[in-house]
C-alpha positions in Angstrom: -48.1 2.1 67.3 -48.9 -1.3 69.6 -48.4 -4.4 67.3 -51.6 -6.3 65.3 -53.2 -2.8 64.6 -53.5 -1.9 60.9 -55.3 0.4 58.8 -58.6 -1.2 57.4 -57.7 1.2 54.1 -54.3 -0.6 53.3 -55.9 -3.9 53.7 -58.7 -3.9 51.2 -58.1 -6.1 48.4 -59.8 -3.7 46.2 -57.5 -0.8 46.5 -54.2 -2.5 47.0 -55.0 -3.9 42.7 -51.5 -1.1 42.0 -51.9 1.8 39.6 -54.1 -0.3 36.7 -56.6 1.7 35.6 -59.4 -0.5 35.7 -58.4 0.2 39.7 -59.0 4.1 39.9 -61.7 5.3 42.2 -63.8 8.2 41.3 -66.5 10.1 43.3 -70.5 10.0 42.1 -69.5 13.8 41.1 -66.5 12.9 38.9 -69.0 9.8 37.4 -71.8 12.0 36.5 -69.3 14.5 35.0 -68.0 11.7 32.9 -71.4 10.4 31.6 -72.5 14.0 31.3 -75.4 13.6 33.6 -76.4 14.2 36.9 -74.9 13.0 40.3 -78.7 12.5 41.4 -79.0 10.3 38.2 -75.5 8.3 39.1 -77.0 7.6 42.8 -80.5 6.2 41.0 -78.4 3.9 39.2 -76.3 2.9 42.0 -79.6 2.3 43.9 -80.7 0.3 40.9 -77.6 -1.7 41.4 -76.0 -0.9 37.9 -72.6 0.1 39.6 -70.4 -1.8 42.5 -69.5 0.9 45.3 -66.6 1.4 47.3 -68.5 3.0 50.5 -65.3 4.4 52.9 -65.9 7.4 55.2 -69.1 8.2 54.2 -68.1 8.3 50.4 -69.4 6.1 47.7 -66.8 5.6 44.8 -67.5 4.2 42.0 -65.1 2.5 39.5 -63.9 4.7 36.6 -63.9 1.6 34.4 -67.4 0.5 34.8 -68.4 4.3 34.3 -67.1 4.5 31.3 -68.0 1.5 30.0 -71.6 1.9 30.9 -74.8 1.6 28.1 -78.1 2.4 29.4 -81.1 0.1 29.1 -84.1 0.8 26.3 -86.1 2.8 28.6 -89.6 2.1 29.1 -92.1 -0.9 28.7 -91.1 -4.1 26.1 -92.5 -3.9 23.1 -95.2 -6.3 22.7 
């Protein structure tokens, strides 16, 4: 292997955070298994901008954390 060339993988700050769990990477399947919903409803709220994603290889992951911890919005227009 010629010298200065490194995996892009091993150098993300994100993944290199050890074994805590708040660091664990799940797929949009695995998240919409978790919340009990769709995976089309987990890519609407990741379009909406209610998750961060870890795009690599054509994959979006999604922190197992943030799934978790998720509450939905009131749906539907304030009340007047």
């Amino acid at each position: 292997m010629k010298k200065g060339i490194t995996n892009r993988l091993t150098m993300s700050t994100h993944l290199s955070e050890g074994n805590r769990a708040d660091a664990d990477w799940i797929s949009q399947a695995e998240a919409a298994r978790i919340r009990g919903v769709s995976r089309q409803a987990i890519a609407r709220l990741i379009k909406k901008g209610r998750f961060r994603v870890f795009k690599i290889g054509g994959k979006v992951l999604l922190r197992r954390s943030e799934v978790k911890a998720y509450e939905p919005e009131q749906s539907g227009r304030p009340r007047k």
